[in-house]
C-alpha positions in Angstrom: 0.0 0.0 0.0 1.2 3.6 -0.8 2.3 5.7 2.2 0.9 8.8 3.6 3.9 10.3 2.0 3.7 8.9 -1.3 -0.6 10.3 -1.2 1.1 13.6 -0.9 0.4 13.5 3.6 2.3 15.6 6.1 2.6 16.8 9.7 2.1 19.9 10.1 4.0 22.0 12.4 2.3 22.7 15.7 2.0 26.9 15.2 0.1 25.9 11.6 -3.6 26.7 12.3 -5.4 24.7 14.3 -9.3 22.9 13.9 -8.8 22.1 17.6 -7.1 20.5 20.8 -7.4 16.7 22.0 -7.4 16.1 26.0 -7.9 13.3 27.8 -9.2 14.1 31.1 -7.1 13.0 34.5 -8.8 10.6 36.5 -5.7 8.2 37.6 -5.0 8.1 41.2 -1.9 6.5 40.5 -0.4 8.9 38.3 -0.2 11.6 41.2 0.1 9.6 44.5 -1.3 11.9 47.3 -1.4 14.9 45.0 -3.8 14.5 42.5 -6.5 16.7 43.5 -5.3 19.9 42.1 -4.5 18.0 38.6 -7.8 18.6 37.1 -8.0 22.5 38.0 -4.7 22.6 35.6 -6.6 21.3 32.9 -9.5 23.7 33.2 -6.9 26.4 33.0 -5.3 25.1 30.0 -8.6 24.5 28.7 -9.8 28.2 29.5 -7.2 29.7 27.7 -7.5 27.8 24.4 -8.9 30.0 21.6 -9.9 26.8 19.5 -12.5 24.2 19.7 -11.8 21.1 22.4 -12.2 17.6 22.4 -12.0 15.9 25.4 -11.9 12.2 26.0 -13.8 11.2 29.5 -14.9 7.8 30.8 -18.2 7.9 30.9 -21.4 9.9 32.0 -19.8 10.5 35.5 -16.7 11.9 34.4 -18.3 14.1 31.9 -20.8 15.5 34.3 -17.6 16.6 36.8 -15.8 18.0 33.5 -18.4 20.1 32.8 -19.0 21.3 36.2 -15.5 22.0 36.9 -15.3 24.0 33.4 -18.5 26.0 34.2 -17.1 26.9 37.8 -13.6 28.0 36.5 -15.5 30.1 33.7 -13.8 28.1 30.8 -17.0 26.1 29.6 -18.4 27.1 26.5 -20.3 25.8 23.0 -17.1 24.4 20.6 -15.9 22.0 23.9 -17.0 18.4 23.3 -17.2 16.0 25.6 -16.3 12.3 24.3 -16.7 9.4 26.0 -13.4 7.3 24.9 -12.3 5.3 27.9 -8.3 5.8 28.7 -5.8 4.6 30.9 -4.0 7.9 31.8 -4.5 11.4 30.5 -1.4 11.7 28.6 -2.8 12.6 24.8 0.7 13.4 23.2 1.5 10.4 23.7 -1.3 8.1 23.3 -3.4 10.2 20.6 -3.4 10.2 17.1 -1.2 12.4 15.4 -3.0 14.0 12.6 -1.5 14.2 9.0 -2.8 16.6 6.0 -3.1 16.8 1.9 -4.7 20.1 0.4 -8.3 19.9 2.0 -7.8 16.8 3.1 -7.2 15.1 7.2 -6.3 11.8 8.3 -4.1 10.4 11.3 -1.9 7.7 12.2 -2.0 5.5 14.8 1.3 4.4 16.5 1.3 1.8 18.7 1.5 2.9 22.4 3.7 1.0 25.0 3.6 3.4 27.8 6.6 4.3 27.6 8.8 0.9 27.0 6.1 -1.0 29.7 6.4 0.6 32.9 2.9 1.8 33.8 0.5 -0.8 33.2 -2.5 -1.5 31.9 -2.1 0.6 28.7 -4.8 -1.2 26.1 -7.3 1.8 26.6 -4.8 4.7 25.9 -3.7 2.0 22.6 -6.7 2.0 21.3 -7.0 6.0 21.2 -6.1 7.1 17.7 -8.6 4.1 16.9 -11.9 5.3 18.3 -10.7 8.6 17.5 -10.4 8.3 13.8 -14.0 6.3 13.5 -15.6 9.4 15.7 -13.9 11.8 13.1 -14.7 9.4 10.0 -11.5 9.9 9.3 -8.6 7.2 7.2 -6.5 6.2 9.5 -2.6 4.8 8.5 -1.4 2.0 11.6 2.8 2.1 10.9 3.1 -1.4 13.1 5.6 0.1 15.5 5.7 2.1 18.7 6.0 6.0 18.6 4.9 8.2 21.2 4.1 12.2 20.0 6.4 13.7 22.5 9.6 11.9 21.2 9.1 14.2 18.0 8.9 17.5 16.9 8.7 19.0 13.6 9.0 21.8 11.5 6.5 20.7 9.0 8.9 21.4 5.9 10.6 18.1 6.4 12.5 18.3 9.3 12.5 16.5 12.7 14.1 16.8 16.6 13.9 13.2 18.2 16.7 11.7 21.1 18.4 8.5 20.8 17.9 7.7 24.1 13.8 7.4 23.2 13.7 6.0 19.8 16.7 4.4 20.1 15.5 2.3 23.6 15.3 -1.5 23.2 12.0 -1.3 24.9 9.9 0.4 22.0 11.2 -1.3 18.9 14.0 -3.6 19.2 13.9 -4.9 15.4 14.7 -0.9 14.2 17.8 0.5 13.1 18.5 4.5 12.9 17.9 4.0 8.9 14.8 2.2 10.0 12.6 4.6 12.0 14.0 7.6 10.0 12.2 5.5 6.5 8.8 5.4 9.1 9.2 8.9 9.9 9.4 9.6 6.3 6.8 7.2 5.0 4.5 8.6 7.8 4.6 11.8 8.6 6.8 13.6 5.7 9.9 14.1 7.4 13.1 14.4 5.1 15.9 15.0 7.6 16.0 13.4 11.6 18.2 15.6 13.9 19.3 13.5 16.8 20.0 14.8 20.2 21.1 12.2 23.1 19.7 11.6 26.2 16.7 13.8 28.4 16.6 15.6 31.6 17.0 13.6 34.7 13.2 12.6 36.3 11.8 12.0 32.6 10.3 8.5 32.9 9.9 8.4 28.9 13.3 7.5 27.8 14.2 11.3 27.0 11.3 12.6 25.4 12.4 15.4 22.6 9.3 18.0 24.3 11.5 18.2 27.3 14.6 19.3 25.3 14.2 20.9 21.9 11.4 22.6 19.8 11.0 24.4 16.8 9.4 27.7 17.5 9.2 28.4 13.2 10.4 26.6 10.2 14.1 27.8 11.0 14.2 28.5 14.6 15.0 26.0 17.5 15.0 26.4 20.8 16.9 24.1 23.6 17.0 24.2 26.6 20.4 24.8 29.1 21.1 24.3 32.4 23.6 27.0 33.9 24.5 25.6 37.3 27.5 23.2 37.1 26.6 21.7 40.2 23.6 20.2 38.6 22.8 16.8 37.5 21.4 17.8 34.2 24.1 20.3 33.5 26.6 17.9 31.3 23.8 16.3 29.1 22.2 19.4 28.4 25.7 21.1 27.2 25.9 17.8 24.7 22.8 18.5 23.5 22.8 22.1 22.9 26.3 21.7 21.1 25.0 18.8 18.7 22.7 20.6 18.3 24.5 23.6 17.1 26.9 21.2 14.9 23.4 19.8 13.6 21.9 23.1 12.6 24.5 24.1 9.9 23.0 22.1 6.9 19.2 22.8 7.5 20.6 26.5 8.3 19.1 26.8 11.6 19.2 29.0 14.3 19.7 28.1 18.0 18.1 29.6 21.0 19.1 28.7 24.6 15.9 28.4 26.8 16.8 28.5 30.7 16.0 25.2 33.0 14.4 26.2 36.3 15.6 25.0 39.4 15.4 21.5 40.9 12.2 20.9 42.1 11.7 17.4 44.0 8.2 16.0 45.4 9.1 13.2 47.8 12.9 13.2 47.0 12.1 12.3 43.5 13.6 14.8 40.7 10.5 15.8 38.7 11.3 16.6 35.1 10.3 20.0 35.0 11.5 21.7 31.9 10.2 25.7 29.9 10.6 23.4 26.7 7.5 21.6 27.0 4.9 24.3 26.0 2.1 24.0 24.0 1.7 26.3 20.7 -1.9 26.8 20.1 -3.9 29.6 18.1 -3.1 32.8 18.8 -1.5 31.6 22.2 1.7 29.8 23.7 0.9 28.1 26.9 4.0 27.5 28.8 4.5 25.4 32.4 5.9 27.4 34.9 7.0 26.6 38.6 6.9 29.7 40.9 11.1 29.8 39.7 13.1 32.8 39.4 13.6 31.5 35.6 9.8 31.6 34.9 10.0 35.5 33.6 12.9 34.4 31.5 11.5 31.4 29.9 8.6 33.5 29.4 10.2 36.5 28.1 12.2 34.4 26.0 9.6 33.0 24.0 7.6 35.5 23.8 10.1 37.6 21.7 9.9 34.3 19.2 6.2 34.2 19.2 5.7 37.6 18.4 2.0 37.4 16.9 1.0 35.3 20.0 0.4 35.7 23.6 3.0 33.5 25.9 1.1 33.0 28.9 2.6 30.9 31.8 0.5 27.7 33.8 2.0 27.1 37.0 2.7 23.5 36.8 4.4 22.2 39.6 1.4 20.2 40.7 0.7 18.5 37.1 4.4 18.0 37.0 4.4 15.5 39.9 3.0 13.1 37.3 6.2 13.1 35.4 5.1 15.4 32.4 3.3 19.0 31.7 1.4 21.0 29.2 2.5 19.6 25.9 2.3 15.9 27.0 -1.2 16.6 27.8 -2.3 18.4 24.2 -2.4 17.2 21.1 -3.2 19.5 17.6 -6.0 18.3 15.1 -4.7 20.8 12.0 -7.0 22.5 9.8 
């Protein structure tokens, strides 16, 4: 069968217009021990500050009831949210959504498989059957690759380029039969990507193998930002100084440019590192919702990226609390493209 490539399909890059954002709503105990009760106010935030339609994903009746409530109560309920009922395991849509592909006029998704994260969080045969349900809800064709990719351990440019880690795509635990040459031909065949730039390993507390959304993003076609740790002293400091100088060696041929993006400090929730990182912001219309952490570094993250979005408004989400589940704004959200 021809590829999405070879029907003329693409990624498109996350700024590109959006038809609307995917959520699935938080509802695992497990995922926040002893802290998840302030979880779902962060998502009614996020969702109040979208300016786009939202789907979101809920158990059943029950949960959808408690959405709704907690939406109208926080002010951020209104007519272009749907409520869907799509059982899931966690609430980590980046991950275990589709990831939607576009022709001229024309939508459809693929549906990698979903291993949460190399097996360590079981079950995981709701959230794998996501992009599924999804594209029969939508009516939409839906292209199944066969192996395991999770939407965080890419990003893209949508004019053929790609950030990914080895440490992720590499890992023994996702596809064990794939070379480098391998899942760079997938990436191609699915999702239009002509060029793969590899960085190495992710921050310290990031349970997914080095997810790229912790690390790297393209802010335009040309543009990159990365993040940097500036404290010696800290564990993340020598991995993040490898990255940003591959990546700098990287960026000559495509002819990109490079902007450091400050780490905050250490935060820790029962002695545990949580991988709290400015690079995993979500670019939506009109807006750029980063995580922030009540850090000295928050104004500069902020600041930072708002001079790169220019034509959008970079608001900060305190995050600390969602964070304790091991991931933020971006591994929440995922894009349906107009």
């Amino acid at each position: 069968m021809p590829t999405p490539f070879h029907l003329g399909y693409r990624m498109p890059a996350e700024w590109e217009p959006h038809a609307a954002t995917w959520l699935s709503w938080p509802h695992n105990l497990e995922t926040w021990p002893g802290k998840f009760d302030p979880v779902p106010a962060v998502f009614a935030q996020l969702v109040g500050h979208l300016q786009e339609p939202v789907h979101i994903l809920v158990t059943g009746e029950a949960m959808a009831q408690e959405v709704q409530s907690l939406l109208q109560a926080q002010g951020a309920w209104r007519a272009d949210i749907q409520l869907h009922p799509i059982v899931t395991n966690d609430c980590w849509a980046r991950d275990h959504g589709p990831i939607f592909i576009t022709r001229p006029g024309e939508l459809a998704l693929v549906d990698w498989g979903f291993n949460s994260w190399g097996g360590k969080y079981g079950p995981w045969d709701d959230d794998d059957q996501v992009p599924t349900q999804v594209a029969d809800l939508l009516g939409l064709p839906r292209f199944s690759p066969g192996i395991i990719l999770e939407g965080g351990s890419i990003d893209v440019n949508g004019q053929g380029l790609a950030l990914t880690t080895e440490q992720c795509l590499l890992n023994r635990n996702r596809n064990p039969h794939l070379t480098r040459t391998d899942l760079e031909q997938y990436l191609r065949d699915y999702l239009g990507v002509e060029q793969v730039l590899w960085l190495g390993e992710g921050i310290v507390g990031d349970d997914t193998d080095g997810h790229i959304d912790d690390l790297a993003r393209f802010v335009n076609p040309t543009t990159v930002v990365c993040v940097l740790e500036e404290d010696p002293a800290d564990e993340n400091y020598a991995l993040l100084q490898a990255n940003y100088e591959r990546l700098l060696r990287l960026a000559g041929d495509p002819g990109l440019t490079v902007h450091a993006l400050p780490m905050p400090s250490a935060h820790y929730y029962d002695g545990v590192r949580l991988p709290a990182s400015y690079a995993n912001f979500y670019i939506a219309n009109g807006v750029v919702l980063v995580p922030v952490f009540g850090d000295p570094q928050d104004a500069i993250a902020l600041a930072t990226l708002q001079k790169l979005f220019p034509n959008r408004k970079v608001m900060g989400i305190y995050c600390t609390d969602l964070v304790w589940g091991l991931g933020a704004l971006h591994c929440v959200t995922q894009q349906q493209p107009r």
